[in-house]
N, C-alpha and C positions, 0 to 999 in steps of 0.2 A: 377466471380461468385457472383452473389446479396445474402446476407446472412442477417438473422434476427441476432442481436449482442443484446447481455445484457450484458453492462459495472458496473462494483461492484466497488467504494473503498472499504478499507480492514477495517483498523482502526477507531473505533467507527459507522463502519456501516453492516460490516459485523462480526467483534468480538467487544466486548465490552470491549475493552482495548486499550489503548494508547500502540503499540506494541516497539517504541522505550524504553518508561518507566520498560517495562514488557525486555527489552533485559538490561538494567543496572543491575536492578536487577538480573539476572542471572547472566549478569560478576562481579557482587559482592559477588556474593555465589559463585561462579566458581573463584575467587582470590581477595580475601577478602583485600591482600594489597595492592590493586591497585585502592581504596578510593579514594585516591587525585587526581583523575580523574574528580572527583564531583567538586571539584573546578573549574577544568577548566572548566568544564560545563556551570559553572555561570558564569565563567569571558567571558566566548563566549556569553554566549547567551545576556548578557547584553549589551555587545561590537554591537551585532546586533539588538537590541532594541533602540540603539541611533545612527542605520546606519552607524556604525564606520566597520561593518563586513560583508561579504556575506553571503547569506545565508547560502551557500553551507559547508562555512570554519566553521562557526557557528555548524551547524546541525552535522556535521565531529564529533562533539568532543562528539556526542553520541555515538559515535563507537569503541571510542579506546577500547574496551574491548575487541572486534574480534582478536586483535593481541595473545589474550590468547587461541583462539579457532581455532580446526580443524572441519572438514565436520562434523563429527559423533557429536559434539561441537552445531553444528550449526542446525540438523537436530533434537538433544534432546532439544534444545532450540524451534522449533517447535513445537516439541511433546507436550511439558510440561508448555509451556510459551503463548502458540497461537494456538494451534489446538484444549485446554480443553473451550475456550472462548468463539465459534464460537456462535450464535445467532441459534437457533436451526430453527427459522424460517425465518432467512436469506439461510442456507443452504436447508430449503422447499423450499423458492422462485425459487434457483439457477435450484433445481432438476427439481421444475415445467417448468421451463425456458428450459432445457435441452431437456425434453419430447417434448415439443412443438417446435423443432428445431432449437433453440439460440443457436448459437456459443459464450461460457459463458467467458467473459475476463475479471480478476481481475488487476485493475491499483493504485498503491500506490506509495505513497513517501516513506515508507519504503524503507530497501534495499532488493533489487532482492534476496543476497545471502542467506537469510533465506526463504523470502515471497513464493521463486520457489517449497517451498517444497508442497504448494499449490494443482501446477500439478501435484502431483501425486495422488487427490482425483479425481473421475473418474467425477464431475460432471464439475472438471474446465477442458476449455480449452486451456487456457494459462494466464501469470502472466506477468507484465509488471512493475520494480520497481526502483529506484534511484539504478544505480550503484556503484560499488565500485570499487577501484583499486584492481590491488593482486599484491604480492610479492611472488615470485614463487607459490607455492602449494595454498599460504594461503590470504585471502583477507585482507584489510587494511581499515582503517576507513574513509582516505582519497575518497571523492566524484570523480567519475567519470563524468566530461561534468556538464551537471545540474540538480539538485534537482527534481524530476519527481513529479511536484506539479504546478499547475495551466493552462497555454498554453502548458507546457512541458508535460503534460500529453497527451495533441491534439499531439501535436508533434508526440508523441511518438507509439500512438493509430494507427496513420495516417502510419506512417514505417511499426508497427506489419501489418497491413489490406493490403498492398503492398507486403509485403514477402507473407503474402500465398494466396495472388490473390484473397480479400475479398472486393466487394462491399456493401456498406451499407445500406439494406432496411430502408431508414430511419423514414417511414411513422410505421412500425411496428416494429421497437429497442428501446427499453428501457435503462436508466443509473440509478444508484442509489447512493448517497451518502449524508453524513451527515455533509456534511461544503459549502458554499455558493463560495469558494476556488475553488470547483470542477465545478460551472458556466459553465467555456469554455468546459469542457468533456460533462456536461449535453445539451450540445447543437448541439452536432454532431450524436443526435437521438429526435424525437418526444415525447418520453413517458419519462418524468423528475419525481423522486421521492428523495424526501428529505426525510431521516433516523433519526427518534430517533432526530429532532429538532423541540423547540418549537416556534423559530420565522420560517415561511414558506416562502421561498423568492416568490416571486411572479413568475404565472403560473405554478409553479411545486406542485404536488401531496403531501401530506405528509402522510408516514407512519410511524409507529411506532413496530420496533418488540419488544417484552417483554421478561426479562428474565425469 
């Protein structure tokens, strides 16, 4: 089936929040003693600043907070932390997109286990995000495979459009996002738009939605 697709990232282009930042902050009001976590943050992210670390193992250390969290954990961290954020005119776009019969797919490098709660807004139709491991019931911070950020997002787009038997109008799909990162996704559709940036990569549109 040939479908019109409109691809969204999440973070900084469809909410105006860094959504990993915005989930620390929750597990530090949700277990205030589990601070020195922040340390390790640093000591990862530096470790991957001077390619001593992967990204993956890096990014990981944003999550150990999830070990404190169950579903109901995870879906008030939606409610309260990412769903108050959204860009009131990125969710225009999505609905306009919806009307005019866009199969509307959200792809982030976040993780899936929160972003999913997404689908349950009637304009998405489906979420696509870095996974995570789980131990039994509950997810772990540990990365699943790879970080769903740059070709891993084609990767990933390309499997979703396979499971439900979608070919890509490509001459009339649109992507949107706000980092130059997302390149290889903005290329697997004709209508490219850059978010709320003020260098324009070249050939893509720039918009700007306002809070």
């Amino acid at each position: 089936m040939t479908q019109k697709i409109a691809l969204f990232d999440v973070d900084k282009t469809i909410i105006h929040k860094d959504s990993m930042f915005q989930f620390i902050r929750y597990g530090l009001k949700k277990k205030p003693s589990s601070v020195y976590h922040l340390f390790l943050i640093v000591i990862y992210s530096v470790l991957y600043k001077l390619k001593l670390m992967k990204a993956e193992t890096a990014k990981s250390s944003y999550f150990r907070f999830i070990k404190y969290m169950n579903e109901q954990d995870l879906r008030d961290f939606f409610d309260t932390m990412i769903k108050p954020y959204i860009y009131p005119e990125a969710l225009a776009e999505m609905m306009n997109k919806k009307k005019e019969g866009y199969h509307i797919l959200l792809v982030t490098a976040s993780p899936y286990a929160y972003m999913k709660y997404f689908e349950e807004l009637d304009v998405v139709d489906g979420v696509i995000g870095t996974k995570l491991t789980m131990q039994g019931e509950r997810f772990t911070h540990v990365i699943e495979g790879n970080n769903c950020k740059g070709e891993e997002k084609v990767a990933r787009i390309k499997e979703y459009l396979t499971e439900k038997g979608i070919t890509v109008d490509y001459e009339h799909s649109c992507a949107y996002s706000d980092s130059i990162s997302d390149m290889p996704m903005l290329e697997l559709v004709n209508q490219k738009y850059m978010i709320n940036c003020y260098k324009h990569t070249a050939g893509c549109e720039g918009l700007t939605w306002s809070l």
